[in-house]
N, C-alpha and C positions, 0 to 999 in steps of 0.2 A: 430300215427306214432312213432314210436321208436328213440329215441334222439340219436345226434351224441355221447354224450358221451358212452351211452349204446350197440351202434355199436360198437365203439372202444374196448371196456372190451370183447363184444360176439367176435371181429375178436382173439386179444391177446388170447383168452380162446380157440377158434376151432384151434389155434393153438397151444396149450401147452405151450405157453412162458409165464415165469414171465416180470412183467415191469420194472425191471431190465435188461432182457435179451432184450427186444423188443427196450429197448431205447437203447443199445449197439450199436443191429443194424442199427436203425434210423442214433446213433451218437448223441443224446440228453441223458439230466440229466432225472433220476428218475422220478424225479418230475414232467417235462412235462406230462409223462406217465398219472404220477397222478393226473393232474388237467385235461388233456383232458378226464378223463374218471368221472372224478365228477360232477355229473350235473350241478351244478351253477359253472364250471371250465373253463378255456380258449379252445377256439377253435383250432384243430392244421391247420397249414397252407397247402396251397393243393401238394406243396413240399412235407409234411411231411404225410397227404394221403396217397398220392399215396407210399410214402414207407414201411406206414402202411400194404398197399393194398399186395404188392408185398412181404411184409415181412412175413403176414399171409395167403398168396393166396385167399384174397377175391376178389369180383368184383369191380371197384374201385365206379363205379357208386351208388352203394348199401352202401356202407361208406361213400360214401359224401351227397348221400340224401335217403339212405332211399328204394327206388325203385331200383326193379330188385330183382332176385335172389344173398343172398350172396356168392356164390361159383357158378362157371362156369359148367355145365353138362360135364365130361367128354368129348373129341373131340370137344367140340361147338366149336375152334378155330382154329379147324385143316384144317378147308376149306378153310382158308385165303393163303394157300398155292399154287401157281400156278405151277402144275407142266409142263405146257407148255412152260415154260420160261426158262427149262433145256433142258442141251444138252442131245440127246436121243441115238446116238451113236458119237465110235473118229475120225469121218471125220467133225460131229459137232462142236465136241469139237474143233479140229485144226482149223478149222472155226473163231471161237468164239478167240481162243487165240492170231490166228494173227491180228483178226480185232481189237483187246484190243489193239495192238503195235502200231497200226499205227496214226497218228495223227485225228483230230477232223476232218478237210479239207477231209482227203484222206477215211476216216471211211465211211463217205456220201458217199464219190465215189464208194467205196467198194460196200454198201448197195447197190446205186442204179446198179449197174452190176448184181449183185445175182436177183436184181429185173426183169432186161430186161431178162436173160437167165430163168429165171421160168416161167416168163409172157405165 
């Protein structure tokens, strides 16, 4: 298996940044950079991962252990998307914006009326 430090140097590297530049965007010193990527060097915290992750668009799970692919297949995440939970036309929409006004109490009431009338 491929060490974390070794992970960290291939994410910085698939992404063109120096560790200068990576630590910028962290918000850490150089030298973090440089010992989380030395093999007998400190571990970075999973705070600092996951900003690795996000910094060089790896997968975060494949930087923290190893397993998975390091980069997402284009789309794999775009199914996460529901798009039945948008308004589909503006009688929805007006729907939607006056039930956001009205309070927590009266929202319930609202729902269950649209419920008896569809029933």
């Amino acid at each position: 298996m491929v060490s974390m430090s070794t992970r960290v140097r291939r994410a910085r590297n698939l992404s063109s940044l120096s560790q200068a530049e990576l630590a910028r965007r962290i918000g850490v010193e150089r030298s973090a950079v440089t010992q989380w990527e030395r093999p007998n060097g400190t571990t970075p915290s999973v705070s600092h991962l996951a900003q690795i992750a996000v910094e060089t668009s790896v997968c975060f799970e494949w930087l923290a252990t190893g397993r998975g692919p390091s980069r997402a297949d284009p789309g794999a995440y775009d199914a996460a998307l529901v798009l039945d939970d948008y308004v589909r036309d503006a009688v929805e929409s007006r729907a939607l914006a006056a039930l956001r006004r009205l309070s927590a109490r009266r929202r319930v009431m609202a729902v269950q009326i649209i419920e008896l009338l569809s029933g």
